[in-house]
C-alpha positions in Angstrom: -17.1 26.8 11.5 -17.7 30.5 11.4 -20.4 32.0 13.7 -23.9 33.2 11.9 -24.3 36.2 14.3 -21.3 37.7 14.9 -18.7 39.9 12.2 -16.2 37.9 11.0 -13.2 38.6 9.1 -11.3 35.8 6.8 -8.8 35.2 4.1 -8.6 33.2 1.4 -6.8 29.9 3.3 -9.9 29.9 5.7 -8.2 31.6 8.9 -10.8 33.5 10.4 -12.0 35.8 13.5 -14.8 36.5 14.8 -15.4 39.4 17.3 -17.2 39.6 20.3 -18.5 42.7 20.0 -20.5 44.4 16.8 -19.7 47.5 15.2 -22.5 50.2 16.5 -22.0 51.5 12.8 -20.6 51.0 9.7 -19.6 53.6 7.0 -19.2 52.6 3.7 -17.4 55.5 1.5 -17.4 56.1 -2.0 -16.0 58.7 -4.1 -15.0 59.8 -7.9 -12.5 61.3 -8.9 -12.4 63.9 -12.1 -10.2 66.7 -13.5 -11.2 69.8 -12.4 -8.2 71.5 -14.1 -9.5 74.4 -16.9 -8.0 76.7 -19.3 -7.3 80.2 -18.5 -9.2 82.7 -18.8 -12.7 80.0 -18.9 -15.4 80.4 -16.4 -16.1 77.1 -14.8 -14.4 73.9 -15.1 -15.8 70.5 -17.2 -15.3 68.3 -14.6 -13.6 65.6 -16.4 -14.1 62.0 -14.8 -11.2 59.9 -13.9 -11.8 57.2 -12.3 -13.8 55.1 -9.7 -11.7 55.5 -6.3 -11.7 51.8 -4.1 -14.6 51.9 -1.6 -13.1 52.4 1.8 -15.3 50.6 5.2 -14.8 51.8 8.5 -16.5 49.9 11.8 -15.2 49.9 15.5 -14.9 46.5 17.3 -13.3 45.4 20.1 -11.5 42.1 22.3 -11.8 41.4 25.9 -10.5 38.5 27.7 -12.0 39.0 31.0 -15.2 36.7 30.0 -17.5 39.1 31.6 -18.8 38.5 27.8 -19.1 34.8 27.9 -18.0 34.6 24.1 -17.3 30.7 23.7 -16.5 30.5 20.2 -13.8 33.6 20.4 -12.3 31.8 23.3 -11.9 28.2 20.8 -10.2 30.7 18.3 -7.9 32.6 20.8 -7.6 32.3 24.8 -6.5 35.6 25.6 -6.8 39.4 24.2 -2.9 38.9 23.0 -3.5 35.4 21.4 -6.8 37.0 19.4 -4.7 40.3 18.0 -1.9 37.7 16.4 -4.8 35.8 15.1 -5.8 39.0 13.7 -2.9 40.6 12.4 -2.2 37.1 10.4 -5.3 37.5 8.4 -5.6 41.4 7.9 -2.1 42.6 8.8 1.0 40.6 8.1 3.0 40.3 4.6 1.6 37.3 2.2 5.5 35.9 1.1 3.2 33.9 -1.7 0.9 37.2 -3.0 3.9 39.8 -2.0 1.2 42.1 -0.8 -1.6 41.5 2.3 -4.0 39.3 2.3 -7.4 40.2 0.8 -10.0 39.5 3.0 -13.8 39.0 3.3 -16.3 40.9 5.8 -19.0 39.5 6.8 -21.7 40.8 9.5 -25.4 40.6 8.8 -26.2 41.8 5.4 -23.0 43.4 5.3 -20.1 41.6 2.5 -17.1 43.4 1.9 -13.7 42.2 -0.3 -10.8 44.7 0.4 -7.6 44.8 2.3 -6.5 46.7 5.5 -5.9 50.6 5.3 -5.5 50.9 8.7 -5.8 49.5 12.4 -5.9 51.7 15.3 -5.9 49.1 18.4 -6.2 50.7 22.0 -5.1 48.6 25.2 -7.8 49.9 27.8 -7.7 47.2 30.5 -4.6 45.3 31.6 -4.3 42.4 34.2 -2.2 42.0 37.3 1.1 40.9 35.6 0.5 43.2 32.8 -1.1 41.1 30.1 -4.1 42.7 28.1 -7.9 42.1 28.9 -9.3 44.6 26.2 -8.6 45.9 23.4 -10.5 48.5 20.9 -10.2 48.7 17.9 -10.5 50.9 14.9 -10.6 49.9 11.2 -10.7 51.0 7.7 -10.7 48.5 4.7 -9.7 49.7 1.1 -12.1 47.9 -1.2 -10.9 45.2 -3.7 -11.8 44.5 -7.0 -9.9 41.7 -9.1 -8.5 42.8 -12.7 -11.3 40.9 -14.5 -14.1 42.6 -12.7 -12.4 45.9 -13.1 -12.5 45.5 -16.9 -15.9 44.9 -16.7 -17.5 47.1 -14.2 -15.3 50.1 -16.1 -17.5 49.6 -19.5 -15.7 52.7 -20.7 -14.4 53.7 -24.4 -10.9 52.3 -25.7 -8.7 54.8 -27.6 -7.0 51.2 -28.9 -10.3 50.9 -30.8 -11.8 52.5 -34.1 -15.2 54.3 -33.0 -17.2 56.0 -35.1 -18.8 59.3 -33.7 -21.6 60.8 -34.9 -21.4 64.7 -34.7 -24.5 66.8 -32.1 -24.9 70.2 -32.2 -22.2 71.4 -29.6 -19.3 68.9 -30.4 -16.0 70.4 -30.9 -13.0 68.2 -32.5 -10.8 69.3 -29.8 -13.7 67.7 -27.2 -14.4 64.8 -29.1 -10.5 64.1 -29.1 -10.4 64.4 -25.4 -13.4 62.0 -24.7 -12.0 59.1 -26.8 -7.8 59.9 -26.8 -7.9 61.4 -23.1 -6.5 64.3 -25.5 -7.7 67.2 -26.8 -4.4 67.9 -29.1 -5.0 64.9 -31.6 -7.8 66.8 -33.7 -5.3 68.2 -36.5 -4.5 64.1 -37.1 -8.5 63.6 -36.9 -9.5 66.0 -38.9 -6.6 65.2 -41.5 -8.3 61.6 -41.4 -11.3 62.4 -41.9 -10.6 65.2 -44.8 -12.1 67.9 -42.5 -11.8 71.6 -44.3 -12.9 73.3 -41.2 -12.3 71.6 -38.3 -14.1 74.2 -36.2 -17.7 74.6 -38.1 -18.9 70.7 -37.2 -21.9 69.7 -39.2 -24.2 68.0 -36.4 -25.3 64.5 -38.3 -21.8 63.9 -39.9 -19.8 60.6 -39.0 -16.3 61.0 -38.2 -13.5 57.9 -38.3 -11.1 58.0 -34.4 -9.2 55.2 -35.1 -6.5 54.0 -32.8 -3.2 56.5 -32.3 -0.1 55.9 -30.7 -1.4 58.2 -27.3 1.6 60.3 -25.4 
């Protein structure tokens, strides 16, 4: 059974570690990315979003086998530093054969609950013994966040160009900009504006619906 104080790292087949030694800090990233790209000639850009980058974690932890630490349930799990980091690179680090891809774990310290997989591990070997084995180990983490397909699909809540929407024109709206927001392409108001038997494509009457039905996109 997992320990209630200490961080703990697990996979989905219930291996699990858990470390001796908090994290002074945690940082928790998040970040957006958009199209800054613009025309020539325009002043400015209209930051265009993208999409929702994976949160990335980052904590500092570390092993030590000389028991100056008296850790009891680390030493059940793994007898020495060596034993602990092949415990821990079988849950965060090796090559699933059944998922093709590494394992997705959970993270679990305090209030903290994080679902992602390994980015990167930077371990560091500070104290060795007599014949050479290691007593401690530091270590450095950063886990890409992980969000299942479903959950994706729902947290995203964004328009489909594979559905009919019907817009209803503001003072401002260009065809051109309308196109972009719903086909991810400004160059499909000629077909929109044949559609919706547009004269003048560029003098928008705010209040007026216009039909974007589904196009084959590029």
């Amino acid at each position: 059974m997992m320990g209630s104080n200490g961080l703990t790292i697990s996979d989905a087949n219930n291996n699990y570690i858990e470390f001796q030694v908090n994290p002074s800090s945690v940082e928790r990233k998040r970040a957006i990315s958009y199209n800054l790209a613009s025309p020539l000639g325009s002043v400015g850009s209209d930051a265009r979003y993208i999409r929702h980058e994976p949160e990335l974690l980052k904590f500092k932890t570390m092993f030590d086998g000389t028991g100056v630490l008296g850790d009891m349930v680390s030493l059940l799990i793994a007898t020495s530093v060596k034993d602990k980091m092949s415990l821990l690179d079988k849950i965060v680090y090796n090559y699933n054969g059944d998922s093709h891809e590494p394992n997705v774990v959970t993270i679990l310290w305090g209030s903290e609950h994080f679902e992602g997989r390994l980015h990167s591990m930077d371990r560091n070997y500070t104290l060795y013994s007599s014949e050479g084995e290691p007593l401690r180990a530091e270590l450095d983490f950063v886990f890409v966040g992980f969000i299942s397909a479903e959950e994706q699909a729902s947290i995203a809540n964004r328009s489909s160009p594979d559905l009919t929407h019907i817009i209803e024109v503001k003072a401002g709206d260009t065809l051109p900009n309308l196109c972009l927001k719903i086909y991810r392409n400004a160059n499909y108001y000629i077909d929109i504006a044949r559609i919706n038997n547009l004269s003048n494509f560029r003098a928008l009457v705010p209040g007026t619906a216009l039909i974007f039905p589904p196009l084959k996109l590029d």
